[in-house]
C-alpha positions in Angstrom: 0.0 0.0 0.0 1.6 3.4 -0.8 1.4 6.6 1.6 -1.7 8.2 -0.7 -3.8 5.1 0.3 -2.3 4.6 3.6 -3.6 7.8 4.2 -6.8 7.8 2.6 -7.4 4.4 4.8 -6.7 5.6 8.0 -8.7 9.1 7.7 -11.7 6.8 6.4 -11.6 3.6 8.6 -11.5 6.1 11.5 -14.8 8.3 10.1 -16.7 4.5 9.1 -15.9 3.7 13.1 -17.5 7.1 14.1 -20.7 6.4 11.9 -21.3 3.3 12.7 -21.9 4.2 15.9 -23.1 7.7 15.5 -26.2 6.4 13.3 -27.5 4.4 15.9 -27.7 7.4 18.4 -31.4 9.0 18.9 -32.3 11.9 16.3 -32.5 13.6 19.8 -28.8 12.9 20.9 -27.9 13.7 17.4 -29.8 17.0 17.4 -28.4 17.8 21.1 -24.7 18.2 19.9 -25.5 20.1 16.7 -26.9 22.3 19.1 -24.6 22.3 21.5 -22.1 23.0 18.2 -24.3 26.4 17.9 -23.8 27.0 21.4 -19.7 26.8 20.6 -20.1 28.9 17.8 -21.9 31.7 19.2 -19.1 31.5 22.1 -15.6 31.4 20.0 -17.2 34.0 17.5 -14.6 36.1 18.2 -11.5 34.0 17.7 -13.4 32.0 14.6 -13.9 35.6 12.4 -10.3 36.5 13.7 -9.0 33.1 12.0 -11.1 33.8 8.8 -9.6 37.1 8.7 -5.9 35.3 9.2 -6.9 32.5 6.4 -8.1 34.3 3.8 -8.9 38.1 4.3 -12.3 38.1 5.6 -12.9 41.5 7.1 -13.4 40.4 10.5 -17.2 42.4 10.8 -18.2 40.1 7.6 -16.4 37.0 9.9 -18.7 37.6 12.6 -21.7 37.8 10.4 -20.3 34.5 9.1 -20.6 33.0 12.5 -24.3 34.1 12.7 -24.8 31.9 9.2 -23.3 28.9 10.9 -25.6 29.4 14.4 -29.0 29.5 12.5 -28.0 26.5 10.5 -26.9 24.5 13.4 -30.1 25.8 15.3 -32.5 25.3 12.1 -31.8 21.5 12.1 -31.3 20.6 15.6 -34.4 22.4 16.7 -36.8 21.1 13.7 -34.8 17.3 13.6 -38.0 15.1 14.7 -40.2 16.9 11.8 -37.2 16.7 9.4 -36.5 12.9 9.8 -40.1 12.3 9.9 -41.3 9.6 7.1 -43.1 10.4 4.8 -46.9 8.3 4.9 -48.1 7.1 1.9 -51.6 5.1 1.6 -51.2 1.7 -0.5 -53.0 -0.9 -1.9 -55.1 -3.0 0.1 -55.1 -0.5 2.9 -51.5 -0.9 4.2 -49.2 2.5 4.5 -46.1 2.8 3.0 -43.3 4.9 4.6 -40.3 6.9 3.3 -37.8 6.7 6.0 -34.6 8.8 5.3 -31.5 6.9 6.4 -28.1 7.9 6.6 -25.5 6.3 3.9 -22.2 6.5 5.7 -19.2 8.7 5.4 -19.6 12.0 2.9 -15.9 14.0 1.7 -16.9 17.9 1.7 -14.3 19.0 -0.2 -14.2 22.9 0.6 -13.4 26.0 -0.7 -11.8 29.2 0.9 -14.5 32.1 0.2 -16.9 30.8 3.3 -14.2 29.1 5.7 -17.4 28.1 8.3 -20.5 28.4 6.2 -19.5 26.4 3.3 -18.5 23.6 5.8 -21.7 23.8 8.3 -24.2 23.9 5.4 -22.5 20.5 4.7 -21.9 19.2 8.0 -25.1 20.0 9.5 -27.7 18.2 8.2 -25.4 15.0 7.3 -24.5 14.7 11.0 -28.3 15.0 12.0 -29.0 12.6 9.4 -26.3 10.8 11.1 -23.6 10.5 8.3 -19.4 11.1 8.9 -18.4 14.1 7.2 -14.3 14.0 6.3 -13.1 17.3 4.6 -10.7 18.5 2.8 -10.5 22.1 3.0 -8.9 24.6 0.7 -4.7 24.6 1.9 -5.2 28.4 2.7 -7.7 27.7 5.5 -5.8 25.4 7.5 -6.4 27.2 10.5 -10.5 27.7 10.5 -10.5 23.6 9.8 -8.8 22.9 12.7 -11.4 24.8 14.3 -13.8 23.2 13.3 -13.1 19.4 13.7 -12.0 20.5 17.6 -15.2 23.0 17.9 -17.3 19.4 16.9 -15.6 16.8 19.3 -16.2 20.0 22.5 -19.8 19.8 21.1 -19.8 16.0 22.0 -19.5 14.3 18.4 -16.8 11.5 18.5 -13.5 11.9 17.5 -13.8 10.7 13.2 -17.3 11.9 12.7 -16.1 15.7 11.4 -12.5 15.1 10.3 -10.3 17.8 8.7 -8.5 15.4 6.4 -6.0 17.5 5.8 -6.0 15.3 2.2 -3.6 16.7 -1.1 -4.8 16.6 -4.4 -4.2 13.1 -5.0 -5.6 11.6 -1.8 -8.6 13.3 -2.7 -9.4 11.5 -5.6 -8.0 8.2 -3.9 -10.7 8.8 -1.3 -13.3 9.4 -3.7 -13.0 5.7 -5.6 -12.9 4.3 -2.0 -15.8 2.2 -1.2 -15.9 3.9 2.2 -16.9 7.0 0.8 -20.8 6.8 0.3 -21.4 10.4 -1.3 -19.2 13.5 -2.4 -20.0 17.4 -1.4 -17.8 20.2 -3.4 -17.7 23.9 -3.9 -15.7 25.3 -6.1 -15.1 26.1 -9.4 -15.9 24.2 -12.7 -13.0 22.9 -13.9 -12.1 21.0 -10.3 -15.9 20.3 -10.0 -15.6 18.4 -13.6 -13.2 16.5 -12.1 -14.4 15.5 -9.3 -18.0 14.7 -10.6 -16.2 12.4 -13.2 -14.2 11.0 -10.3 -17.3 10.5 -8.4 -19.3 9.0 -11.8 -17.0 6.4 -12.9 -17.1 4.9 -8.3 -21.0 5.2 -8.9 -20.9 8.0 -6.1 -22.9 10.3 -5.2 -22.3 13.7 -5.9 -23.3 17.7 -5.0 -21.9 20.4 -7.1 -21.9 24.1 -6.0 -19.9 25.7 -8.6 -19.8 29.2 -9.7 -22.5 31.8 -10.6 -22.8 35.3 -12.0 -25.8 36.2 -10.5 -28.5 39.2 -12.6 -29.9 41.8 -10.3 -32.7 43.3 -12.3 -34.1 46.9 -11.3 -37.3 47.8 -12.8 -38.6 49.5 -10.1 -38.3 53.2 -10.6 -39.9 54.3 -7.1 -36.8 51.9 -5.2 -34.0 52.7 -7.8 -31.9 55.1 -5.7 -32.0 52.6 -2.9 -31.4 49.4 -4.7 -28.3 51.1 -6.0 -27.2 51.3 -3.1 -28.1 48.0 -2.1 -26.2 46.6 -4.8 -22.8 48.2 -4.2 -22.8 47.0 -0.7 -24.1 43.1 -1.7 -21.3 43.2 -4.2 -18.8 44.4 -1.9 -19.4 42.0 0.6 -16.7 39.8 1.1 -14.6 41.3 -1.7 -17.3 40.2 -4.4 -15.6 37.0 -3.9 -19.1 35.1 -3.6 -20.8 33.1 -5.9 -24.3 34.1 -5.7 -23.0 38.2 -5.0 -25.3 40.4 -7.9 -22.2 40.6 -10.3 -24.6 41.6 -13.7 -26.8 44.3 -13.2 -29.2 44.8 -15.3 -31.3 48.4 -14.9 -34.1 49.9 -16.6 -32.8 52.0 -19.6 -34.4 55.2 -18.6 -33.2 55.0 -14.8 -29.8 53.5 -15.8 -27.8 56.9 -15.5 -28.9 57.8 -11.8 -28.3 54.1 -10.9 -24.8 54.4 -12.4 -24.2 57.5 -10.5 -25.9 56.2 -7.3 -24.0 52.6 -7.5 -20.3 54.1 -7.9 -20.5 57.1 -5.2 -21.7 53.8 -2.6 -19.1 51.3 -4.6 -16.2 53.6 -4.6 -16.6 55.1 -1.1 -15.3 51.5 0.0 -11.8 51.3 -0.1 -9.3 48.0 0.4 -8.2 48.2 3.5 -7.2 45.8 7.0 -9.4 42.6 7.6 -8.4 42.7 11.4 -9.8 46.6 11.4 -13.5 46.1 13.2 -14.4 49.3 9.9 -12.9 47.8 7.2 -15.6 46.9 4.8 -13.2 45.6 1.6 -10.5 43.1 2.3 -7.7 41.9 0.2 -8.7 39.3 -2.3 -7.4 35.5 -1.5 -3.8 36.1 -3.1 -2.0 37.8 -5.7 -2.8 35.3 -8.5 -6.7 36.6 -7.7 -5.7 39.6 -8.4 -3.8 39.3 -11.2 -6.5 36.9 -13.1 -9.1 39.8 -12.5 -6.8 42.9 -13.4 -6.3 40.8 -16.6 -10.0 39.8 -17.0 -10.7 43.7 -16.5 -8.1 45.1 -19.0 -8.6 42.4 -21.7 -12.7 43.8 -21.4 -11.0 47.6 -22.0 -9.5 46.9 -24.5 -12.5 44.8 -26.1 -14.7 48.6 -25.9 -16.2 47.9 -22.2 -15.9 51.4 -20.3 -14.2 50.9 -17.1 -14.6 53.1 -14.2 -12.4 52.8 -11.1 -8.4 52.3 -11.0 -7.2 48.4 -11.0 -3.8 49.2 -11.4 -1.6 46.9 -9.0 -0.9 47.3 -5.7 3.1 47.2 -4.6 1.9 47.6 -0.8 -0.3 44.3 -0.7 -0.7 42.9 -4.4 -3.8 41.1 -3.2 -5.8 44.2 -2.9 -8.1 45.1 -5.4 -10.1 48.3 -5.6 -13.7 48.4 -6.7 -14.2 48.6 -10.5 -17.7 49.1 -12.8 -17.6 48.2 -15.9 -20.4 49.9 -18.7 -21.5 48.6 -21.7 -20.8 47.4 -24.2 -20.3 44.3 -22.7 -22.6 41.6 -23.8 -20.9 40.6 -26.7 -17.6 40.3 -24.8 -15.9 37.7 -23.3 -15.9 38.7 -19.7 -20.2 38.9 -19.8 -20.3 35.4 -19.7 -16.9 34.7 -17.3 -17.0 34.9 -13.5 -15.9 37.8 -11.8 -14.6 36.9 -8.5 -13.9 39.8 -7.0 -15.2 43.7 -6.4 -16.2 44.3 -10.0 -19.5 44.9 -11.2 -20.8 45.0 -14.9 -24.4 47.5 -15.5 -26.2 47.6 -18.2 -29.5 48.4 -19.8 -33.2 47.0 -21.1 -35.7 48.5 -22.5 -38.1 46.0 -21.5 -38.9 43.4 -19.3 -38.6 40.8 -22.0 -34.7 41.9 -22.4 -34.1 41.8 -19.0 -35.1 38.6 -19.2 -32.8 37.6 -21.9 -30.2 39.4 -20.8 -30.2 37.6 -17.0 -30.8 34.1 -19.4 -27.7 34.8 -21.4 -25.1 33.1 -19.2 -23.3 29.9 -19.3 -24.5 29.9 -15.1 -27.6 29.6 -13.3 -27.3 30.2 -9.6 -29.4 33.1 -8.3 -31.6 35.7 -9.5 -32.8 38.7 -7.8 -35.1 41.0 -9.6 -37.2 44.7 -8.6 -40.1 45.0 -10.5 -42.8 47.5 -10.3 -45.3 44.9 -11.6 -47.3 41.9 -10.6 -47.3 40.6 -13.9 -43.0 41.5 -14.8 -42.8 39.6 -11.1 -43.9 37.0 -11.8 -42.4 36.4 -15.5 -38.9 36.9 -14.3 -39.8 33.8 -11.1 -41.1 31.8 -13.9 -39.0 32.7 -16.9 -35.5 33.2 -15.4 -33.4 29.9 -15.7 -31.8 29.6 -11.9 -31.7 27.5 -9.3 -33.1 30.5 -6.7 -35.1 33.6 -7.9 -35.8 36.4 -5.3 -38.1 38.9 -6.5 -38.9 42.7 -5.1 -36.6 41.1 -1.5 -33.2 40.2 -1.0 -32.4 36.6 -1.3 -33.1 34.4 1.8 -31.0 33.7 4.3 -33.2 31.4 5.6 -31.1 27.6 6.5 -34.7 26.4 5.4 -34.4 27.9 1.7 -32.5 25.2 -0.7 -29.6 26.7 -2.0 -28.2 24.9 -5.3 -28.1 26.1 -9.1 -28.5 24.9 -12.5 -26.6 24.7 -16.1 -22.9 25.4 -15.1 -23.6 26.1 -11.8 -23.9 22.4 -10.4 -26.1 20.3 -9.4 -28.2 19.5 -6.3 -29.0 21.2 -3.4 -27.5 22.1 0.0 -30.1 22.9 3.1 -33.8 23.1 3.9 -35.2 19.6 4.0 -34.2 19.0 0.5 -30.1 19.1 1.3 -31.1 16.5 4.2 -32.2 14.0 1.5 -29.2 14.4 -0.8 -27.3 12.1 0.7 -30.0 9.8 2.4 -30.8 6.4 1.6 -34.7 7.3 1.2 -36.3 3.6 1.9 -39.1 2.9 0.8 -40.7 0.2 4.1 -44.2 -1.5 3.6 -45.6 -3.5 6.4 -48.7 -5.1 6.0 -50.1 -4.4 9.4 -53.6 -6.8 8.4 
């Protein structure tokens, strides 16, 4: 046996030992130490959003709010557990019931990325552990430090040592642990060309898979009574966390006759924020993850210059602190360039403009993604044709998107497959068994 597989075989023979136990346990006792995880979180806030701030650049206000994330989804599923593992009743022939019982499979990889050190791994870890899976992960090398955090926050809570591993795994062991026959299903974030991967990886071990990949999110304004405000609003939500988020609104698409004031109105709020500390309790932009971040999106901006796209804001590099990146708006033209169908992760936002509803619609449509939508309309009737006509995996219309650990979260076309929380991310990686007992 070489070192990868020695490896891989320890990690996962230790997480199988934890399940097999932890599966057995109560959906109470199960639902006791994810909230008793909650309990941890909302205690070692402090110290887990300075970590995030050490790990990747997370400004440490944004870290905290982080924390809050990760305390409503522990709370969501340990305090509704008995109604989310009820089964489901179904009537049957000759007068019997049938019931869907969701089961847990066995041990899940979460294989992490950096943007969300705590949230991306809770929304995972959560509701497998009340389900009563093993979650190993493998987190991205940069957040080292919030992992560790994690897998010792977990066995404080009570779980056994195994159950939430930090695998600490390289490239190669991951993939080794994915053909493993220990491995029951596969989580992963990221972006698509690893997600390809790994989704062929899983495939070809006849594992199942969740993909959360990347997203370039429409925010449609058609309500002229709001437009001030929701520019605004949509500086800040692209700000947040350096614009380094998947579902962040990084295509705005504004009414044609209110898109000058909204260009104004965006760059005065956009602008006003500049890179600065993460540690600093006011900074409100952080550096992006590293310099090659910055470099990819200072190319990705200057190649759309010199395409015709009008680019407001400096990008030029910074000597200081080469992951800094200052905000950036590009203006149309921009749909027939390269960069309108790319993902920009990082604080730049593209505007343009519709005349109508119907190219609003197009325009949000016209993307190799399909994560989120949010859309202001000042009808009933445009409402409702952008929730039913925009091709996404989570439309919010005239509201910010939920927050809600209830809401599903997942996308469609590039942007993965499945879904992570609500009752829905529960099931994906249940056995859903199907009993029938003739009780005559």
């Amino acid at each position: 046996m070489n070192a990868v597989d020695a490896s891989v075989e320890h990690v996962l023979g230790a997480a199988h030992a934890a399940f097999a136990d932890w599966h057995r346990q109560s959906v109470a006792a199960r639902a006791q130490v994810l909230a008793r995880a909650a309990k941890l979180y909302e205690e070692r806030a402090d110290a887990l959003a300075e970590q995030m701030a050490l790990d990747m650049g997370k400004p440490i206000a944004q870290g905290l709010a982080e924390v809050r994330s990760c305390i409503a989804i522990l709370s969501y599923y340990a305090d509704n557990a008995a109604d989310l593992l009820a089964p489901d009743l179904i009537a049957h022939e000759d007068g019997n019931q049938a019931e869907v019982r969701l089961q847990a499979i066995g041990v899940v990889l979460g294989v992490m990325p950096w943007n969300y050190p705590h949230y991306q791994l809770i929304r995972c870890i959560a509701p497998n552990l009340l389900l009563g899976n093993a979650v190993a992960f493998k987190h991205a090398s940069i957040c080292g430090g919030s992992a560790a955090l994690v897998e010792a926050l977990f066995i404080d809570a009570g779980a056994p040592r195994g159950l939430v591993r930090d695998t600490g795994f390289t490239h190669a062991e991951v993939f080794a642990a994915i053909a493993h026959p220990l491995v029951s299903g596969v989580s992963f974030t990221g972006g698509e060309r690893a997600g390809a991967a790994i989704a062929e990886a899983a495939g070809a071990a006849l594992t199942k898979v969740v993909l959360e990949l990347g997203g370039s999110d429409p925010f449609i304004v058609f309500d002229a009574s709001r437009a001030r405000e929701l520019a605004r609003l949509a500086a800040t939500m692209r700000l947040s966390n350096a614009g380094q988020t998947c579902v962040s609104p990084k295509r705005i698409i504004v009414r044609r006759d209110l898109l000058d004031q909204f260009v104004d109105d965006f760059t005065a709020e956009f602008f006003s924020a500049l890179p600065g500390d993460p540690l600093d309790g006011e900074t409100r932009l952080g550096p992006l993850s590293n310099e090659a971040a910055a470099d990819e999106l200072r190319s990705a901006v200057r190649a759309a210059q010199q395409q015709g796209a009008e680019v407001r804001g400096s990008f030029e590099r910074d000597d200081e602190d080469p992951r800094r990146f200052a905000p950036v708006v590009l203006l149309e033209p921009l749909r027939e360039l390269p960069v309108w169908h790319e993902e920009l992760f990082g604080p730049v936002a593209m505007i343009v403009g519709a005349d109508t509803i119907d190219e609003a619609i197009e325009l949000a449509n016209d993307s190799p993604y399909g994560l989120g939508a949010t859309v202001f309309a000042d009808t009933s009737e445009a409402a409702e044709r952008c929730a039913t006509e925009i091709v996404a995996g989570m439309v919010s219309i005239n509201r910010l998107k939920g927050g809600s650990p209830a809401l599903p979260f997942g996308g469609v076309k590039r942007s993965g497959f499945g879904r992570e929380l609500g009752a829905q991310g529960l099931r994906e990686f249940s056995n859903q068994k199907v009993v029938v007992i003739d009780r005559g």
